[in-house]
C-alpha positions, 0 to 999 in steps of 0.5 A: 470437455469438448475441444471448443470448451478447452480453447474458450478455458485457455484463452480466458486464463491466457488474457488473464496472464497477460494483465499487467499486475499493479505496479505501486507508484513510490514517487505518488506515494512520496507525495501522499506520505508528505500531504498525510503522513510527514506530520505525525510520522516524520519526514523520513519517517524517524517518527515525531509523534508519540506512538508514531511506527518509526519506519526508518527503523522498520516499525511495523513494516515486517507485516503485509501490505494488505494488513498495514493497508487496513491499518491505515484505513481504520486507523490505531490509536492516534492515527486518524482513519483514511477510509475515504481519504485515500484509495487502495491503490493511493494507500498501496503507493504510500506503503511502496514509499514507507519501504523505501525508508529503512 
């Protein structure tokens, strides 16, 4: 590997370092859970609907983002589907949210 091939590898993993990771959003992601979510899973969520995850128990929220994000995309049961509703990201912040809760 020649000098100049080193330089171009370290300066591309070093823009790479220096991009800010998402941050969730809890406050966006409180106001989707209340537009979506507060019907079925309560406002604070204690869970209203049978089958509904009580999060103030911590219901499902043993299981990775990117598991609950699927979840939320496809939906369970009787939990409508919000692939096309909602972002990644928008579903991500909800998630942040739905921590906050326990």
């Amino acid at each position: 590997m020649t000098a100049m091939s080193r330089i171009l590898i370290l300066s591309a993993v070093a823009s790479l370092a220096s991009t800010p990771a998402f941050a969730a959003n809890i406050a966006a992601g409180q106001q989707l859970y209340s537009m979506h979510c507060a019907a079925c899973h309560g406002p604070r969520g204690e869970g209203v609907v049978p089958e509904a995850p009580k999060f103030r128990m911590g219901e499902r929220l043993e299981q990775p983002d990117m598991v609950l994000m699927q979840s939320v995309k496809s939906g369970k049961k009787t939990m409508p589907p919000f692939f096309g509703i909602l972002q990644d990201a928008q579903i991500l912040d909800v998630l942040a949210f739905v921590r906050t809760l326990r």
